[in-house]
PyMOL commands that place a pseudoatom at each C-alpha (Angstrom):
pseudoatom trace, name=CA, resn=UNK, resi=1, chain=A, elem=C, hetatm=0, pos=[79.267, -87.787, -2.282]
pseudoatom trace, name=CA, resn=UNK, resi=2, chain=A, elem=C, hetatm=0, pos=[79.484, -84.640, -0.663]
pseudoatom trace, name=CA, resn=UNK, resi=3, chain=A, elem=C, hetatm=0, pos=[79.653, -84.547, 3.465]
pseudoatom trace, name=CA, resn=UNK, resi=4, chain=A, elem=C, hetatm=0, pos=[76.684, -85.145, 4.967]
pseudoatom trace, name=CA, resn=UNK, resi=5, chain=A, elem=C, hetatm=0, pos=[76.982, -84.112, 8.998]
pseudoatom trace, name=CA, resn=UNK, resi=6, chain=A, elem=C, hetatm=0, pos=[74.248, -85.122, 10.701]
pseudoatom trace, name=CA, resn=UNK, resi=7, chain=A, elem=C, hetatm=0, pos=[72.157, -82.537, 12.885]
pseudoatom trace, name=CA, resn=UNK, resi=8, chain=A, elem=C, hetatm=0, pos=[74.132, -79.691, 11.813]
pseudoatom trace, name=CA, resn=UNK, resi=9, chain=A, elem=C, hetatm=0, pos=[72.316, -77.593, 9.684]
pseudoatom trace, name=CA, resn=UNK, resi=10, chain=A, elem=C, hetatm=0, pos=[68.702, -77.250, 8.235]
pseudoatom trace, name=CA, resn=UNK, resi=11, chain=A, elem=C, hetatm=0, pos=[69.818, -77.027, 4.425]
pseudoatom trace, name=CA, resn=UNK, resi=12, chain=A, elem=C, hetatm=0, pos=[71.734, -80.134, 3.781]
pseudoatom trace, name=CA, resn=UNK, resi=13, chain=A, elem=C, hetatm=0, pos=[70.059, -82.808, 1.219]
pseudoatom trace, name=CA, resn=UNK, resi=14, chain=A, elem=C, hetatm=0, pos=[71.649, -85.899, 0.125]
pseudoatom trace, name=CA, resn=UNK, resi=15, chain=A, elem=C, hetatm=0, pos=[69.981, -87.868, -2.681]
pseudoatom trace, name=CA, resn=UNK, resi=16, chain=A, elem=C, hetatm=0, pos=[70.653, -91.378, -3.077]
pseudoatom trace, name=CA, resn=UNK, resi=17, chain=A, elem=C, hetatm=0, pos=[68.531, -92.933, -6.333]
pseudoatom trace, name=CA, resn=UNK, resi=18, chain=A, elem=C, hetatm=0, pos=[65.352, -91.550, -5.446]
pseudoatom trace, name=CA, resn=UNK, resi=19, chain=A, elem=C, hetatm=0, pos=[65.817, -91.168, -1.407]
pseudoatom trace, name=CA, resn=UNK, resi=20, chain=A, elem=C, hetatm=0, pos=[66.115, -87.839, -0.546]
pseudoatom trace, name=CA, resn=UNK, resi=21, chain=A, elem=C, hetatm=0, pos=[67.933, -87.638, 3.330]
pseudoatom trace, name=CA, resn=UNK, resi=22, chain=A, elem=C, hetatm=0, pos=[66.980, -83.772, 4.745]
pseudoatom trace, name=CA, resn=UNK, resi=23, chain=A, elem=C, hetatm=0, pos=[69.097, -82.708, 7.736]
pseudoatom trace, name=CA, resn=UNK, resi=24, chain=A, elem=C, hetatm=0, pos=[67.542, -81.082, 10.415]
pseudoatom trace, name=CA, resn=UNK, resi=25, chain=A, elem=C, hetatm=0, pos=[69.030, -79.590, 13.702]
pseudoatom trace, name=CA, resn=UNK, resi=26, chain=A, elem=C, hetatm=0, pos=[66.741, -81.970, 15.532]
pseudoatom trace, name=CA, resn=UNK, resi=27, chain=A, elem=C, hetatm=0, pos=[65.784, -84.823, 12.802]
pseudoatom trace, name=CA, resn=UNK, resi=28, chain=A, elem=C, hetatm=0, pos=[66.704, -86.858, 9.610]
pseudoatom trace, name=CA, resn=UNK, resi=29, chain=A, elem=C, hetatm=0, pos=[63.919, -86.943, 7.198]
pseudoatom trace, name=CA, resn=UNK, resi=30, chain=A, elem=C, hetatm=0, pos=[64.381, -89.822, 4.915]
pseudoatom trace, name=CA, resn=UNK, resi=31, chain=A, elem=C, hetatm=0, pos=[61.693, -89.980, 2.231]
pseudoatom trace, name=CA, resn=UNK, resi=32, chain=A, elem=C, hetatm=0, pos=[61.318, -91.512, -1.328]
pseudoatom trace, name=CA, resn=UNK, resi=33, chain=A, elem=C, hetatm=0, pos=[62.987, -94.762, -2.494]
pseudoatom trace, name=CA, resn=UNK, resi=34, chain=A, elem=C, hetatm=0, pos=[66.430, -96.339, -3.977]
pseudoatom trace, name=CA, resn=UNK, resi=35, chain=A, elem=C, hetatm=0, pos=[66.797, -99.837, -5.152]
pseudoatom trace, name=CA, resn=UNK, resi=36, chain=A, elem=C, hetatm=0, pos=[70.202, -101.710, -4.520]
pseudoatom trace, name=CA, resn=UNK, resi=37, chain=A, elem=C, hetatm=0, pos=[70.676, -103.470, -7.710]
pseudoatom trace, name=CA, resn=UNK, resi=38, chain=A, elem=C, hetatm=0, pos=[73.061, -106.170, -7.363]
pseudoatom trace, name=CA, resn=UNK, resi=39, chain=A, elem=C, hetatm=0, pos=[75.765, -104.000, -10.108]
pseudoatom trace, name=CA, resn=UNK, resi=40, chain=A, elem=C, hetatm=0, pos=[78.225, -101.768, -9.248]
pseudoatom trace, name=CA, resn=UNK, resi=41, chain=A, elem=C, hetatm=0, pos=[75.558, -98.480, -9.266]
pseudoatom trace, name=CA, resn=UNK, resi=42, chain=A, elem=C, hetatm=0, pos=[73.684, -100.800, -6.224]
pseudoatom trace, name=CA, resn=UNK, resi=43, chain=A, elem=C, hetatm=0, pos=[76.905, -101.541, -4.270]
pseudoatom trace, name=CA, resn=UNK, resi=44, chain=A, elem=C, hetatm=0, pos=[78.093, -97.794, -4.263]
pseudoatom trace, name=CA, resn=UNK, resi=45, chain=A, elem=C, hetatm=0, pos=[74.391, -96.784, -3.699]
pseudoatom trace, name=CA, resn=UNK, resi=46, chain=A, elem=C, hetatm=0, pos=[74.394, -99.334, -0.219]
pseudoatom trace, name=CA, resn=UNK, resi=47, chain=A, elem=C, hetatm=0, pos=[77.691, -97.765, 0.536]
pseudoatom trace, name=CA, resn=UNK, resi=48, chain=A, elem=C, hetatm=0, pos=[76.473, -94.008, 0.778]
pseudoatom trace, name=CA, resn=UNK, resi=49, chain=A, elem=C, hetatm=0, pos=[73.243, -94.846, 2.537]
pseudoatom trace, name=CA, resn=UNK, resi=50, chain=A, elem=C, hetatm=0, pos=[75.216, -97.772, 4.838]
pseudoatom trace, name=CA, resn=UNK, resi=51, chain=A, elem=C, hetatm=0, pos=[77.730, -93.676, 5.445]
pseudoatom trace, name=CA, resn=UNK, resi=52, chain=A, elem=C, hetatm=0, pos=[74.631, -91.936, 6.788]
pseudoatom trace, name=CA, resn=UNK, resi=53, chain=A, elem=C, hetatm=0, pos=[73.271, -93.839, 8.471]
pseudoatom trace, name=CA, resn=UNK, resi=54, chain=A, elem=C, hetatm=0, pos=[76.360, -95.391, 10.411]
pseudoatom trace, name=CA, resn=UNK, resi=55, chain=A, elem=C, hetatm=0, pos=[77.107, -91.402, 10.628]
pseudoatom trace, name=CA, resn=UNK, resi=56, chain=A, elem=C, hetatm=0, pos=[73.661, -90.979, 12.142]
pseudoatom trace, name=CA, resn=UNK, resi=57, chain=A, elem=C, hetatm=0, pos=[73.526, -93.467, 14.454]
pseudoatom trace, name=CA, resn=UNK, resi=58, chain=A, elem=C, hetatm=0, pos=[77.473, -91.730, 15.750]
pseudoatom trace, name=CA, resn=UNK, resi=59, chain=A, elem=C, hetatm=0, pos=[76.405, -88.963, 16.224]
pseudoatom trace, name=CA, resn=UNK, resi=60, chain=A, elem=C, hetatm=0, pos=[73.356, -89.941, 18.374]
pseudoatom trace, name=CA, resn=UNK, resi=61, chain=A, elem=C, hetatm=0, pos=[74.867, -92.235, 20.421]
pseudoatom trace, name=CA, resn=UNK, resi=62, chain=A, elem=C, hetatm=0, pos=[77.377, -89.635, 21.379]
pseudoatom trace, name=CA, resn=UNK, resi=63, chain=A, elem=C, hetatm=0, pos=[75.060, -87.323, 23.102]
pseudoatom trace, name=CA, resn=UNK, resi=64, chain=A, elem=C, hetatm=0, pos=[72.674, -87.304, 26.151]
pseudoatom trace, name=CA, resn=UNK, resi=65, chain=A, elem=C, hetatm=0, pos=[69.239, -87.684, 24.284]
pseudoatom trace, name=CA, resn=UNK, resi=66, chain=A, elem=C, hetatm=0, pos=[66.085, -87.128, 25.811]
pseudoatom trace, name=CA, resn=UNK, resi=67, chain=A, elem=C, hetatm=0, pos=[63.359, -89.816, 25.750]
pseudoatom trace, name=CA, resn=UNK, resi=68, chain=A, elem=C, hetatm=0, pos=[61.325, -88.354, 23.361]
pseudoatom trace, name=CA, resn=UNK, resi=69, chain=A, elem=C, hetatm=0, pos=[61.239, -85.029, 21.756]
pseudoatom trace, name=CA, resn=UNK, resi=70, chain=A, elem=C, hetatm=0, pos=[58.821, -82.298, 22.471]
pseudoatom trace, name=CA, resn=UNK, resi=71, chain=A, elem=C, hetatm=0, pos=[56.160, -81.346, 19.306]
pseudoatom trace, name=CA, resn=UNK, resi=72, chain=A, elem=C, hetatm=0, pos=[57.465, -78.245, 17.591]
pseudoatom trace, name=CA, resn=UNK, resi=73, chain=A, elem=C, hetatm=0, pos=[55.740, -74.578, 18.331]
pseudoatom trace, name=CA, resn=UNK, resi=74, chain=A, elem=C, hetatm=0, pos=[53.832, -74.278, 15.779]
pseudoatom trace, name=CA, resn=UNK, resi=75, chain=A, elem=C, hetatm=0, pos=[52.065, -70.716, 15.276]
pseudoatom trace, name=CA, resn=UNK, resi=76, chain=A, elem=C, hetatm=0, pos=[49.703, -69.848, 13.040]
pseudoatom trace, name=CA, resn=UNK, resi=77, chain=A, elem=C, hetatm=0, pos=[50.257, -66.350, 11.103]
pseudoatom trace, name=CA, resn=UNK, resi=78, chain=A, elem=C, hetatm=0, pos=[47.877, -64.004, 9.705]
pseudoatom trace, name=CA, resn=UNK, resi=79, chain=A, elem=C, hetatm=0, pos=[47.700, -64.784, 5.607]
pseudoatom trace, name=CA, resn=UNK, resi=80, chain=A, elem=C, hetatm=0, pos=[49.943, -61.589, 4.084]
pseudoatom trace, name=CA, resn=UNK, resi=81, chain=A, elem=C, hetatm=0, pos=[47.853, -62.084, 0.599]
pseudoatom trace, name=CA, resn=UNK, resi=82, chain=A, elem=C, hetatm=0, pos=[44.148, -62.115, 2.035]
for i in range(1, 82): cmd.bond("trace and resi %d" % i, "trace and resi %d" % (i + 1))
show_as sticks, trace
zoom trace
């Protein structure tokens, strides 16, 4: 498994079975599914997720966080093909 830092870019994507982890300067998007088979595929797939997310919670607990995050800026644009 390749390293996954937390909250440091916008392009990194893990993919455990069929989770897909997105990293996000202010977020973790954690979408789609894995089953943890009890075989050796299951125990190394509990081990990489068990990695993030023990990586995760690190790196959160380490700063000052704010009790909730404000909703994004969201703009809308004029359509460039209408």
């Amino acid at each position: 498994m390749k390293k996954f830092v937390p909250y440091a870019n916008e392009a990194d994507v893990l993919h455990i079975g069929h989770l897909c982890i997105e990293n996000r300067l202010d977020r973790i998007t954690i979408s789609g599914d894995v089953d943890l088979m009890a075989d050796q595929a299951g125990l190394r797939d509990a081990r990489a997720l068990l990695q993030v997310l023990t990586d995760v919670v690190a790196r959160l607990a380490a700063q000052d966080l704010p009790a909730t995050l404000p909703p994004p800026d969201v703009k809308t644009v004029a359509n460039p093909f209408g």
